[in-house]
mmCIF file of the N, C-alpha and C atoms, coordinates in Angstrom:
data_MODEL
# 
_entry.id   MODEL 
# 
loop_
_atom_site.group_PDB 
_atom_site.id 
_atom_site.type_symbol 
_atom_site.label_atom_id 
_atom_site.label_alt_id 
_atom_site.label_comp_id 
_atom_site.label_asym_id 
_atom_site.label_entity_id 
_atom_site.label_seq_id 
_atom_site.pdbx_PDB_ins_code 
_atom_site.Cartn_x 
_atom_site.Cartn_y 
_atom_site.Cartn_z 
_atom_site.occupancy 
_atom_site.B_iso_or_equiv 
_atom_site.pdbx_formal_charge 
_atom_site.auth_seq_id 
_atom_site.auth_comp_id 
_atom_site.auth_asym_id 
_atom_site.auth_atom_id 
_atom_site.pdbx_PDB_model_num 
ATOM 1   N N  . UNK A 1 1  ? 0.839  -1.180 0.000  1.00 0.00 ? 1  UNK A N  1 
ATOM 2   C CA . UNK A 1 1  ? 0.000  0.000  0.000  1.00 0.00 ? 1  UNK A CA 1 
ATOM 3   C C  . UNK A 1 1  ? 0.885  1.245  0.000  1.00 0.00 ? 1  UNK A C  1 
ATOM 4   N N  . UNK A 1 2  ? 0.493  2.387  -1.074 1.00 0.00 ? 2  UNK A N  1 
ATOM 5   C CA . UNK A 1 2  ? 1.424  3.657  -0.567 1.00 0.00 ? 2  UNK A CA 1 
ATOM 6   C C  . UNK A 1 2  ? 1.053  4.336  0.302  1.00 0.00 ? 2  UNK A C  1 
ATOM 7   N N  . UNK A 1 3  ? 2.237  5.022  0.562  1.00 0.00 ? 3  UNK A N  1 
ATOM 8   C CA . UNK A 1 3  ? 2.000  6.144  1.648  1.00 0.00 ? 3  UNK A CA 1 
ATOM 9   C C  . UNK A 1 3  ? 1.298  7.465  1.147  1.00 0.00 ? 3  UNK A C  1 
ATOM 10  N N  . UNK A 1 4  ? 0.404  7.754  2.323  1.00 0.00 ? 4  UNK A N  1 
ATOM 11  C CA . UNK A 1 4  ? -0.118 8.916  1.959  1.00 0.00 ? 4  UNK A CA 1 
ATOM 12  C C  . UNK A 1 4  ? 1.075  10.329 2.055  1.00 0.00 ? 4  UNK A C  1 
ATOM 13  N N  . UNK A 1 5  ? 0.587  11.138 1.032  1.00 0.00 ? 5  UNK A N  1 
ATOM 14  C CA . UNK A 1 5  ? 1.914  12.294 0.933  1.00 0.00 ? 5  UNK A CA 1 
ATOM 15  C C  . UNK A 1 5  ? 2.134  13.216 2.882  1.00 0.00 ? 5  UNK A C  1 
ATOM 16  N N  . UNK A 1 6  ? 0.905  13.045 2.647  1.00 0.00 ? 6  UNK A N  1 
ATOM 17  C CA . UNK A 1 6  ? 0.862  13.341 4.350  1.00 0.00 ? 6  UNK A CA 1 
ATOM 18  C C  . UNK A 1 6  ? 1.732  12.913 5.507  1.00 0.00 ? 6  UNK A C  1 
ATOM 19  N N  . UNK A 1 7  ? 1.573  11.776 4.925  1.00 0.00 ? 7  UNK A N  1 
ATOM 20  C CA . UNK A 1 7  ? 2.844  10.391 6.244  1.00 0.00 ? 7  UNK A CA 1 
ATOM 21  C C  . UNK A 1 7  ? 3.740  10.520 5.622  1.00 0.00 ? 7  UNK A C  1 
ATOM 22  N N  . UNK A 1 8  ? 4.242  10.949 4.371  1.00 0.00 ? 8  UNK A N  1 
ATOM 23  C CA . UNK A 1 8  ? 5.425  11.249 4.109  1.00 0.00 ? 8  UNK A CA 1 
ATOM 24  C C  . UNK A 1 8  ? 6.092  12.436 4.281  1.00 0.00 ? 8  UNK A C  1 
ATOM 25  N N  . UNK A 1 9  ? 5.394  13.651 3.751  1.00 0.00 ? 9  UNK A N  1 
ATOM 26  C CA . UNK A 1 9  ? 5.857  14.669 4.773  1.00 0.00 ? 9  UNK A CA 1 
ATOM 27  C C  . UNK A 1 9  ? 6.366  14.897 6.459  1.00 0.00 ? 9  UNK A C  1 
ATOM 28  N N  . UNK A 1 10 ? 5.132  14.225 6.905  1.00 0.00 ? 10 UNK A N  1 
ATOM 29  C CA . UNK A 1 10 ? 5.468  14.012 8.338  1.00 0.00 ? 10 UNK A CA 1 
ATOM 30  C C  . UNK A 1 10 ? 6.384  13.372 8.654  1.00 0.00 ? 10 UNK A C  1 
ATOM 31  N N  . UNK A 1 11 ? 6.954  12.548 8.120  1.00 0.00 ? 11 UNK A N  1 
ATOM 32  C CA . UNK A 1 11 ? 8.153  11.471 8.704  1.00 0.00 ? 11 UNK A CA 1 
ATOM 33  C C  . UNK A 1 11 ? 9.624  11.955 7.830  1.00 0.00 ? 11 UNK A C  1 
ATOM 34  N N  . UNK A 1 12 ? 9.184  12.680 6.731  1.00 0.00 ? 12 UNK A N  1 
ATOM 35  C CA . UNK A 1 12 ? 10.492 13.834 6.410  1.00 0.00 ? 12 UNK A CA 1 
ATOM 36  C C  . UNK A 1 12 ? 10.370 15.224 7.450  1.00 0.00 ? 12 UNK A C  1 
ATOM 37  N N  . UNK A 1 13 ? 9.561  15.629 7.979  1.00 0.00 ? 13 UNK A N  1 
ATOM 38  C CA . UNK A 1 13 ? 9.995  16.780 9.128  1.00 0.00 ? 13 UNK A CA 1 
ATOM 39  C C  . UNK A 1 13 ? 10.284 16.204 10.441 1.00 0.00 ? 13 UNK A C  1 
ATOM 40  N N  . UNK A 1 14 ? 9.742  14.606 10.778 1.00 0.00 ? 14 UNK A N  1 
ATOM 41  C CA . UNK A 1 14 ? 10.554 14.160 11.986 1.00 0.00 ? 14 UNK A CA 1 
ATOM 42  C C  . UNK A 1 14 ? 11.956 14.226 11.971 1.00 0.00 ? 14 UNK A C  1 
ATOM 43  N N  . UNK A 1 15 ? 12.285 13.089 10.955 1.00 0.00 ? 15 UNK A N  1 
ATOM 44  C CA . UNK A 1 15 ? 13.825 12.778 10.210 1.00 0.00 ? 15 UNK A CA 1 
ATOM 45  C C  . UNK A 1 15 ? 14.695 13.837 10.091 1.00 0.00 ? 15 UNK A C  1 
ATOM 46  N N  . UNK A 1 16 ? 14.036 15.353 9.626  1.00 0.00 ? 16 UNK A N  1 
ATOM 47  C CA . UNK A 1 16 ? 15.126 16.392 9.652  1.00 0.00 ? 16 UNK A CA 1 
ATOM 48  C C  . UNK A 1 16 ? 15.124 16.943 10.785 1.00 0.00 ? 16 UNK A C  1 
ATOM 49  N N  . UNK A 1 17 ? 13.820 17.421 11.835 1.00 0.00 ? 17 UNK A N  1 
ATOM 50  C CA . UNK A 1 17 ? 14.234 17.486 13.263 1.00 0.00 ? 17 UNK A CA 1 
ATOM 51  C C  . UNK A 1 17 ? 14.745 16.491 14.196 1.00 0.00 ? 17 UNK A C  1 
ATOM 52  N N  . UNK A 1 18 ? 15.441 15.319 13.812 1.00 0.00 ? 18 UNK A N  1 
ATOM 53  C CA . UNK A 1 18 ? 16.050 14.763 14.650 1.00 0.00 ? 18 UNK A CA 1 
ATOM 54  C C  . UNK A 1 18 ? 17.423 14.713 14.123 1.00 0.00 ? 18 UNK A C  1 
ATOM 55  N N  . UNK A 1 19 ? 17.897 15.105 12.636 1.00 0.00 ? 19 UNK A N  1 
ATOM 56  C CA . UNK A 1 19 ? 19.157 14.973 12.268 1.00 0.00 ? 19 UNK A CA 1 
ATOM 57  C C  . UNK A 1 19 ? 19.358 16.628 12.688 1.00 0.00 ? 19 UNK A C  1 
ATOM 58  N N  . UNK A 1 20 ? 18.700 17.376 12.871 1.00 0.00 ? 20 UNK A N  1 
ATOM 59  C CA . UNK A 1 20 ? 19.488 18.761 13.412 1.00 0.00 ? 20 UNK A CA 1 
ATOM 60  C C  . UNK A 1 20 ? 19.494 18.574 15.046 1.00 0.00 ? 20 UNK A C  1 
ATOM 61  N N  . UNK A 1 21 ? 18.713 18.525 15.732 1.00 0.00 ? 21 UNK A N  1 
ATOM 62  C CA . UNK A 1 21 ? 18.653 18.173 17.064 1.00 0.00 ? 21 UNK A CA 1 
ATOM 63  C C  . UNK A 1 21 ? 20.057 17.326 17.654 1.00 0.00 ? 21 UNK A C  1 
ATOM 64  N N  . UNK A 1 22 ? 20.356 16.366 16.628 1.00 0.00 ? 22 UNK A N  1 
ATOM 65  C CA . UNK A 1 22 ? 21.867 15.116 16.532 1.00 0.00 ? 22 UNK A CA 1 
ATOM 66  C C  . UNK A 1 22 ? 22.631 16.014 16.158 1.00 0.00 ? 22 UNK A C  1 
ATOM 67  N N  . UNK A 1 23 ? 23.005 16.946 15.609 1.00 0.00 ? 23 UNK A N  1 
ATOM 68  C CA . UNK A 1 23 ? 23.861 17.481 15.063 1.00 0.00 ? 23 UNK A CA 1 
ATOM 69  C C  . UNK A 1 23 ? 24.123 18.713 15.887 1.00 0.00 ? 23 UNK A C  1 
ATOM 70  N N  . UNK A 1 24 ? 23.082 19.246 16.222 1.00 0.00 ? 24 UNK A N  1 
ATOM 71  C CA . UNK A 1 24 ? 23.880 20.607 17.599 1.00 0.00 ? 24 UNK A CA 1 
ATOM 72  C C  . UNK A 1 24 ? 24.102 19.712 18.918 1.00 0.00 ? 24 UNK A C  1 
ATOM 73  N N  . UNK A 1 25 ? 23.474 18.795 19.205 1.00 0.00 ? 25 UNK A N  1 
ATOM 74  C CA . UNK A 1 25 ? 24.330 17.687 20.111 1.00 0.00 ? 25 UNK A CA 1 
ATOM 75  C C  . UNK A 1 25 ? 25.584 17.409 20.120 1.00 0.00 ? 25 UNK A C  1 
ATOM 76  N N  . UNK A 1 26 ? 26.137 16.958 19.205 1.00 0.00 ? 26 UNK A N  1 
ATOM 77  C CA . UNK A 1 26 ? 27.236 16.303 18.382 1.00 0.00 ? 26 UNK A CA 1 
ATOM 78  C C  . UNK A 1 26 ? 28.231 17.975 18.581 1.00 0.00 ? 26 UNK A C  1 
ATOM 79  N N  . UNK A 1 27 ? 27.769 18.928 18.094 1.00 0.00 ? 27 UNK A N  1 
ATOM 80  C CA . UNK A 1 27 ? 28.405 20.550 18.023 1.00 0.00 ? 27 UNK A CA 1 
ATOM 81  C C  . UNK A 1 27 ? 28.664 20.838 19.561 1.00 0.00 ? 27 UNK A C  1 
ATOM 82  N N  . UNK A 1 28 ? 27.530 20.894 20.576 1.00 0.00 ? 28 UNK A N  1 
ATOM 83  C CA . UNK A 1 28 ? 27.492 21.488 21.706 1.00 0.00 ? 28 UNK A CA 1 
ATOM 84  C C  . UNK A 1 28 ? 28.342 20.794 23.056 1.00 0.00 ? 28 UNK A C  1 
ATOM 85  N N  . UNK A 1 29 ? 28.453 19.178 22.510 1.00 0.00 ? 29 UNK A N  1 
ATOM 86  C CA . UNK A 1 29 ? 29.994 18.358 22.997 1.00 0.00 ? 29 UNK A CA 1 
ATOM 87  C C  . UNK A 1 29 ? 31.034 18.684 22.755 1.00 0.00 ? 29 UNK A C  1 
ATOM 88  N N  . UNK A 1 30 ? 31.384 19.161 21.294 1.00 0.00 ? 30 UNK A N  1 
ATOM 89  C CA . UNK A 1 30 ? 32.790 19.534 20.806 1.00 0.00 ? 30 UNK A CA 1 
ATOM 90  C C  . UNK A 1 30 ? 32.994 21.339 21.158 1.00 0.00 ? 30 UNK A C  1 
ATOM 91  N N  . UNK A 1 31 ? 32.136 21.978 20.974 1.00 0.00 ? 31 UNK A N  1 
ATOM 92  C CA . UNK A 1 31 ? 32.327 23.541 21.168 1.00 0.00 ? 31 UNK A CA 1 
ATOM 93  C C  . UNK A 1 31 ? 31.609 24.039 22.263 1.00 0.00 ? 31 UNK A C  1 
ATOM 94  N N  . UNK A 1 32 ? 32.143 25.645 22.134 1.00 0.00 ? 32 UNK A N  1 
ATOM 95  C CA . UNK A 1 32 ? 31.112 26.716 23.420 1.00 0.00 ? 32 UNK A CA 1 
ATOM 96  C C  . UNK A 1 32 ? 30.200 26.484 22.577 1.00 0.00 ? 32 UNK A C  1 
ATOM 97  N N  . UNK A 1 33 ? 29.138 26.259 23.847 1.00 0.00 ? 33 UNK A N  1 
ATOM 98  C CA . UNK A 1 33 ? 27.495 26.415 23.238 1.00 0.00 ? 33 UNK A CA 1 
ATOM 99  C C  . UNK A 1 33 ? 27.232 27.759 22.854 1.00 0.00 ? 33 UNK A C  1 
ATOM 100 N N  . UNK A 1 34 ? 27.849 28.952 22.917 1.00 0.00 ? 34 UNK A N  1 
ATOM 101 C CA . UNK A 1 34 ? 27.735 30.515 22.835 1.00 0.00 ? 34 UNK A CA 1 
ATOM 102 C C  . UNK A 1 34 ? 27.582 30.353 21.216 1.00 0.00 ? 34 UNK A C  1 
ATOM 103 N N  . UNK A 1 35 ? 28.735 29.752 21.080 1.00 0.00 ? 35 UNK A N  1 
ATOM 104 C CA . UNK A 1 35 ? 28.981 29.589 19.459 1.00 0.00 ? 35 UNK A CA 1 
ATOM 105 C C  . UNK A 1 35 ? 28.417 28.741 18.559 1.00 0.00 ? 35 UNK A C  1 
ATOM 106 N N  . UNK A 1 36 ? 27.889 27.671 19.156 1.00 0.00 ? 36 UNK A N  1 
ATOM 107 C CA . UNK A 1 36 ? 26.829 27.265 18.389 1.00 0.00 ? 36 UNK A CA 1 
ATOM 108 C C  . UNK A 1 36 ? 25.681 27.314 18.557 1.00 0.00 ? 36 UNK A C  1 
ATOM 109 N N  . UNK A 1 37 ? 24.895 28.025 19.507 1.00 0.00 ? 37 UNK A N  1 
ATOM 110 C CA . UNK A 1 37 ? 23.675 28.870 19.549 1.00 0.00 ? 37 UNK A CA 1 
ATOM 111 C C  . UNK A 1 37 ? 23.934 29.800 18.630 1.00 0.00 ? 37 UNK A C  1 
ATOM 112 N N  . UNK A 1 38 ? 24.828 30.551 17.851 1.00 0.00 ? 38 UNK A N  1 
ATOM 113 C CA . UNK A 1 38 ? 25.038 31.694 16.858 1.00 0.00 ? 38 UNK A CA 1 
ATOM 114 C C  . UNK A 1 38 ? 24.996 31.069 15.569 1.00 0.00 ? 38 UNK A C  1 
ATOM 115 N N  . UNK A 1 39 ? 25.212 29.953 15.511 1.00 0.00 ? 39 UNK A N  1 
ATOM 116 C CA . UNK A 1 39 ? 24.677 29.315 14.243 1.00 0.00 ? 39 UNK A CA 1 
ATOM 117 C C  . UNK A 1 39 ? 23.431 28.321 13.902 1.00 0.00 ? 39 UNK A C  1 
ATOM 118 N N  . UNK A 1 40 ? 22.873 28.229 15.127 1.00 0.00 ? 40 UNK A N  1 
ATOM 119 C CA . UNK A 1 40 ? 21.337 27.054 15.466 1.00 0.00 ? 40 UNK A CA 1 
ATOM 120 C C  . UNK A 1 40 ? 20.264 27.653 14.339 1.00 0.00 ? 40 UNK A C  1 
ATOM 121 N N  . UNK A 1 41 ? 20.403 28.978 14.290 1.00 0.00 ? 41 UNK A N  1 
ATOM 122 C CA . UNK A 1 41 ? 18.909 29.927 13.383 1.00 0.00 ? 41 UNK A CA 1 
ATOM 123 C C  . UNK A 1 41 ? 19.193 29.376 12.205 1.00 0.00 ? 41 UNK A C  1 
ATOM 124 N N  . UNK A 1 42 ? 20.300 29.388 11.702 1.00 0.00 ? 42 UNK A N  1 
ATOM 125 C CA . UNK A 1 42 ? 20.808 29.291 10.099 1.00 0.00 ? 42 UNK A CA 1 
ATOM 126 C C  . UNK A 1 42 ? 20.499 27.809 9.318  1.00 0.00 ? 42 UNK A C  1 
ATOM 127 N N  . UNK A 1 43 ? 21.141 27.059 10.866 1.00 0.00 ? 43 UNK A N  1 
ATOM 128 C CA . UNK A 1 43 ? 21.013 25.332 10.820 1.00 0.00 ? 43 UNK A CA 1 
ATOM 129 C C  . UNK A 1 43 ? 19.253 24.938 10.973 1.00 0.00 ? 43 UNK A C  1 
ATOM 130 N N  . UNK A 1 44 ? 18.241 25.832 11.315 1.00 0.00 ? 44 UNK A N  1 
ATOM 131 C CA . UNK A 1 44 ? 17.229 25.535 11.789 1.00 0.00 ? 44 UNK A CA 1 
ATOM 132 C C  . UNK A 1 44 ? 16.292 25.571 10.125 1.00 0.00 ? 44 UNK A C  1 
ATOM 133 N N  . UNK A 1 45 ? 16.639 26.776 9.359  1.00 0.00 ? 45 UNK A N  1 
ATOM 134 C CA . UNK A 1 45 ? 16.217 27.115 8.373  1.00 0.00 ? 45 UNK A CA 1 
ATOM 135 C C  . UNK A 1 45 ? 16.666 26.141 6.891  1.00 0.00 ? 45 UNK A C  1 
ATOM 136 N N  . UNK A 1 46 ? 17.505 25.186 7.338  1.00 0.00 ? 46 UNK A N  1 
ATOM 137 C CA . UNK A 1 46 ? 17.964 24.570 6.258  1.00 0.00 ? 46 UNK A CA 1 
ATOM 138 C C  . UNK A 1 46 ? 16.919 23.139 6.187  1.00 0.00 ? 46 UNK A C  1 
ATOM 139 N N  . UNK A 1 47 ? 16.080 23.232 5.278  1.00 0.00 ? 47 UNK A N  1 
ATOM 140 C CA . UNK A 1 47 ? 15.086 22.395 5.079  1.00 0.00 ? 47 UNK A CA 1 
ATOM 141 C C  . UNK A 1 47 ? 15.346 20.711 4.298  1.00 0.00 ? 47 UNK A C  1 
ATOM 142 N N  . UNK A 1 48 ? 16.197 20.663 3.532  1.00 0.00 ? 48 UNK A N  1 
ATOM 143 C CA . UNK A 1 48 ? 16.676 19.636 2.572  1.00 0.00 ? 48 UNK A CA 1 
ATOM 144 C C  . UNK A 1 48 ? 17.824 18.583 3.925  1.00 0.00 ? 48 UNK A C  1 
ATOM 145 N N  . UNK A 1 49 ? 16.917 17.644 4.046  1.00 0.00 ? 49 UNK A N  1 
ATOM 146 C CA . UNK A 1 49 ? 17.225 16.558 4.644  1.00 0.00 ? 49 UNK A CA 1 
ATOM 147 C C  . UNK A 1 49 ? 18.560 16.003 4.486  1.00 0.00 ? 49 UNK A C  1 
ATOM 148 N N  . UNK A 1 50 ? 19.058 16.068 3.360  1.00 0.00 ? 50 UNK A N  1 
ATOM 149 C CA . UNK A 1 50 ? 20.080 15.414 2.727  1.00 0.00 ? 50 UNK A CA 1 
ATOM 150 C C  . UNK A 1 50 ? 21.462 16.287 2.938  1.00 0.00 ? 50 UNK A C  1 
ATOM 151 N N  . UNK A 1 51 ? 20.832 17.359 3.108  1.00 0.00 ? 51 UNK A N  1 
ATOM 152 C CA . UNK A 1 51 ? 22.246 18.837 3.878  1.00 0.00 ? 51 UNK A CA 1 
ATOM 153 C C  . UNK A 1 51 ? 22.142 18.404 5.185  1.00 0.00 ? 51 UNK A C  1 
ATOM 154 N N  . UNK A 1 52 ? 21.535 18.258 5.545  1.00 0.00 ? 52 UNK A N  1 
ATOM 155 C CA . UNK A 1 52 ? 21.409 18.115 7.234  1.00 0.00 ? 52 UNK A CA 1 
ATOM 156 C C  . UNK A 1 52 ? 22.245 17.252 7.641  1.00 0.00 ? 52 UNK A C  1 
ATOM 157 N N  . UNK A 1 53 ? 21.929 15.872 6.890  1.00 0.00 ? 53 UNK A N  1 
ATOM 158 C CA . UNK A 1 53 ? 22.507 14.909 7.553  1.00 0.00 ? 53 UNK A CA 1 
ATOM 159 C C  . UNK A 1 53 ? 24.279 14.866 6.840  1.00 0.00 ? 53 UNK A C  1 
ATOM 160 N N  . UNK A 1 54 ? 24.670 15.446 6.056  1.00 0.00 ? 54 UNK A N  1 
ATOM 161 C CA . UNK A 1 54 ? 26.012 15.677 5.400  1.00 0.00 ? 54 UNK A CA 1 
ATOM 162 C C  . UNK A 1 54 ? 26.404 16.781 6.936  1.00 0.00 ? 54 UNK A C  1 
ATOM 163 N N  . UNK A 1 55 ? 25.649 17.292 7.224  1.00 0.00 ? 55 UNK A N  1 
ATOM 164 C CA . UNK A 1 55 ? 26.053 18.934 8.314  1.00 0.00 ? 55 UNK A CA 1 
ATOM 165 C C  . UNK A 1 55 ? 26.807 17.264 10.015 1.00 0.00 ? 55 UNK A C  1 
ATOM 166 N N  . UNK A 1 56 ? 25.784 16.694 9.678  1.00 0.00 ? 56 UNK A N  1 
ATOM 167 C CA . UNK A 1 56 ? 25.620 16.063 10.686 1.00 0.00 ? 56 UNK A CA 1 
ATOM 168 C C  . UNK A 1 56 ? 27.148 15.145 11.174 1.00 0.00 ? 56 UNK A C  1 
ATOM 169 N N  . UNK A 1 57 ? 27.957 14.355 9.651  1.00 0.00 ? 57 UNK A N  1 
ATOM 170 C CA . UNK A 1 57 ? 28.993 13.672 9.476  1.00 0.00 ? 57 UNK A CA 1 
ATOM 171 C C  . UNK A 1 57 ? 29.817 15.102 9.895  1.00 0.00 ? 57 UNK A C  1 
ATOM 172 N N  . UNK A 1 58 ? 29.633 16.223 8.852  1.00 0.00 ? 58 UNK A N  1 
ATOM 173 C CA . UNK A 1 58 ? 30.635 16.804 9.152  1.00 0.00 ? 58 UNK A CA 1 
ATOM 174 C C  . UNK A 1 58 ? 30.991 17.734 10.453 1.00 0.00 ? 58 UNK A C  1 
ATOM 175 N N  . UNK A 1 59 ? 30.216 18.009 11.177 1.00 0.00 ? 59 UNK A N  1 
ATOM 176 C CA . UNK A 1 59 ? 30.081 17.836 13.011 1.00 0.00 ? 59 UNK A CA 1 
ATOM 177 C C  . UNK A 1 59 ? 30.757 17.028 13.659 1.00 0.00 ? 59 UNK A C  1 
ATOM 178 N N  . UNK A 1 60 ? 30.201 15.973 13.354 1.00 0.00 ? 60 UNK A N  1 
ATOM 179 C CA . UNK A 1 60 ? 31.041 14.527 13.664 1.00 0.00 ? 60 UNK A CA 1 
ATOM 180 C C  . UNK A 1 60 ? 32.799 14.653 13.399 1.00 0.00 ? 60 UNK A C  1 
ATOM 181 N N  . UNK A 1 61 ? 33.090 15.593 12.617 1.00 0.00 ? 61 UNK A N  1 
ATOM 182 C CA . UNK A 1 61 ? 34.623 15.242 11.702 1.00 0.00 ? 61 UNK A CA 1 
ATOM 183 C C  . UNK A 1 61 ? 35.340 16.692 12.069 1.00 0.00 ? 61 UNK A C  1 
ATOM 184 N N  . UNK A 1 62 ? 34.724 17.747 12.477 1.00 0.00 ? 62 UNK A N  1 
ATOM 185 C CA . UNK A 1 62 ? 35.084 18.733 12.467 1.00 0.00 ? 62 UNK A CA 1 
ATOM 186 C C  . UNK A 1 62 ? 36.174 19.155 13.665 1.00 0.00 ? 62 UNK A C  1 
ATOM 187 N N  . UNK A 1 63 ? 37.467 19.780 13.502 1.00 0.00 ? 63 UNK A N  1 
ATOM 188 C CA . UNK A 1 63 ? 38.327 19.528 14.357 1.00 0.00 ? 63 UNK A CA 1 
ATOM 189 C C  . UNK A 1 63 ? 38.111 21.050 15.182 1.00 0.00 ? 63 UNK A C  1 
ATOM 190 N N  . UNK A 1 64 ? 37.075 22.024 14.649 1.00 0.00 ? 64 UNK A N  1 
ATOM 191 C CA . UNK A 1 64 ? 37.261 23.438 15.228 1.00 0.00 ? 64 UNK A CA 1 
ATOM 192 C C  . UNK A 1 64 ? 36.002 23.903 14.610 1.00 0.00 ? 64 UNK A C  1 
ATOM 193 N N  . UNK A 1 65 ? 35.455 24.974 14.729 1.00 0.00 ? 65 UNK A N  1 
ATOM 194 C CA . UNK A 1 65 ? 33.882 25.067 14.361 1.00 0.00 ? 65 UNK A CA 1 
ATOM 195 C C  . UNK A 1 65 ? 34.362 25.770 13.522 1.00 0.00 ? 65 UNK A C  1 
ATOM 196 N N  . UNK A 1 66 ? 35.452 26.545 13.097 1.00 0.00 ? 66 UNK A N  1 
ATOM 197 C CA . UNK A 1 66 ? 35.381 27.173 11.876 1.00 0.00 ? 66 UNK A CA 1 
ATOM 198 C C  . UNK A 1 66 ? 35.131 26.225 10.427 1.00 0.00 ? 66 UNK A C  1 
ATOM 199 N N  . UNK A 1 67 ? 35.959 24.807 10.923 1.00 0.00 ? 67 UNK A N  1 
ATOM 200 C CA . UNK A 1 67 ? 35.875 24.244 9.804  1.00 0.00 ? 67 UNK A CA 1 
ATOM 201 C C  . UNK A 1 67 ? 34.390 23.788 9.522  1.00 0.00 ? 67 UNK A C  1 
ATOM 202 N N  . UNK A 1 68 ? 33.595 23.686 10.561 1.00 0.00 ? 68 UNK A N  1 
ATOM 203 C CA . UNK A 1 68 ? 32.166 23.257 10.353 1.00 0.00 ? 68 UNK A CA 1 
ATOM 204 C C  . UNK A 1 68 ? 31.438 23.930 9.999  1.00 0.00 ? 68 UNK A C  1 
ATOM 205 N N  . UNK A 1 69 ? 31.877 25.950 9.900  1.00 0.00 ? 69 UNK A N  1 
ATOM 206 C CA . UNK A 1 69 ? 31.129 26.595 9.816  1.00 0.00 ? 69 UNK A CA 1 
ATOM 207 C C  . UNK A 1 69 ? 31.465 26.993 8.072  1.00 0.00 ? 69 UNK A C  1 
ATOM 208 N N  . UNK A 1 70 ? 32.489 26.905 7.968  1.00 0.00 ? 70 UNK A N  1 
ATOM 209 C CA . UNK A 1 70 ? 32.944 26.945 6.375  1.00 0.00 ? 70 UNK A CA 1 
ATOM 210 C C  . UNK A 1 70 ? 31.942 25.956 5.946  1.00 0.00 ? 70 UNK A C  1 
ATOM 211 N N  . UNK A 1 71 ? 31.847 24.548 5.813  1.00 0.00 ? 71 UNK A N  1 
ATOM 212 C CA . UNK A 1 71 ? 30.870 23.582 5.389  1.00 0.00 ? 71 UNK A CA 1 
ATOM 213 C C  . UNK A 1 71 ? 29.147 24.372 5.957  1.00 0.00 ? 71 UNK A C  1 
ATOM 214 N N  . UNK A 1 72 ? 29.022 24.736 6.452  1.00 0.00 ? 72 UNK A N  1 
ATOM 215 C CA . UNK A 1 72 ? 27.633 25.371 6.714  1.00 0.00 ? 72 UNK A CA 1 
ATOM 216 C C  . UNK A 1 72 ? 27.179 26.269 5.648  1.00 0.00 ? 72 UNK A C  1 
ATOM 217 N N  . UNK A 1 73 ? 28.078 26.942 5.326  1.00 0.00 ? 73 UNK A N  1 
ATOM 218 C CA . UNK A 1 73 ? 27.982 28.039 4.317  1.00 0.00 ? 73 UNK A CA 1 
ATOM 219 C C  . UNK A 1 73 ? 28.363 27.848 2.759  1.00 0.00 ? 73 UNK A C  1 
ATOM 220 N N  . UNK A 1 74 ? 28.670 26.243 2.460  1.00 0.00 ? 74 UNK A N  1 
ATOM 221 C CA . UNK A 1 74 ? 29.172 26.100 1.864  1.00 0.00 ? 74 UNK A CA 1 
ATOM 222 C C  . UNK A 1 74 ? 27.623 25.607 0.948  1.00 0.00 ? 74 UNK A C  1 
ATOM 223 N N  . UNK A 1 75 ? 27.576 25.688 -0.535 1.00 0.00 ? 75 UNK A N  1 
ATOM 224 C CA . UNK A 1 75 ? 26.002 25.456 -1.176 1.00 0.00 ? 75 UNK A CA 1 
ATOM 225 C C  . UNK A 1 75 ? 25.663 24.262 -1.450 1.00 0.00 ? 75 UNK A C  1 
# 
């Protein structure tokens, strides 16, 4: 049976609020939270699932938030 577009929407805005939620987690272990509360608005507005979870590895990999913040800004 398919999914209604409905249950699919919905389970693509869970999926991206839990890969950003994982990902200022992942940020707020490695850095001042000062500094990544200054980038949460930007990360909040990024809608495409598939950035998120790339934001998410590269969090994971990032040795200093500049380098994470270069990849943030990056298109």
């Amino acid at each position: 049976m398919r999914e209604s577009k409905f249950y699919q929407r919905q389970m693509e805005k869970a999926a991206r609020e839990t890969t950003l939620k994982n990902t200022l987690t992942v940020l707020n272990r490695k850095f001042p939270a000062e500094a990544v509360n200054a980038l949460t608005p930007e990360m909040q507005n990024i809608d495409d699932l598939q950035r998120l979870e790339q934001l998410l590895i590269a969090a994971a990999e990032a040795r200093n938030l500049d380098t994470f913040t270069q990849m943030l800004h990056e298109s």
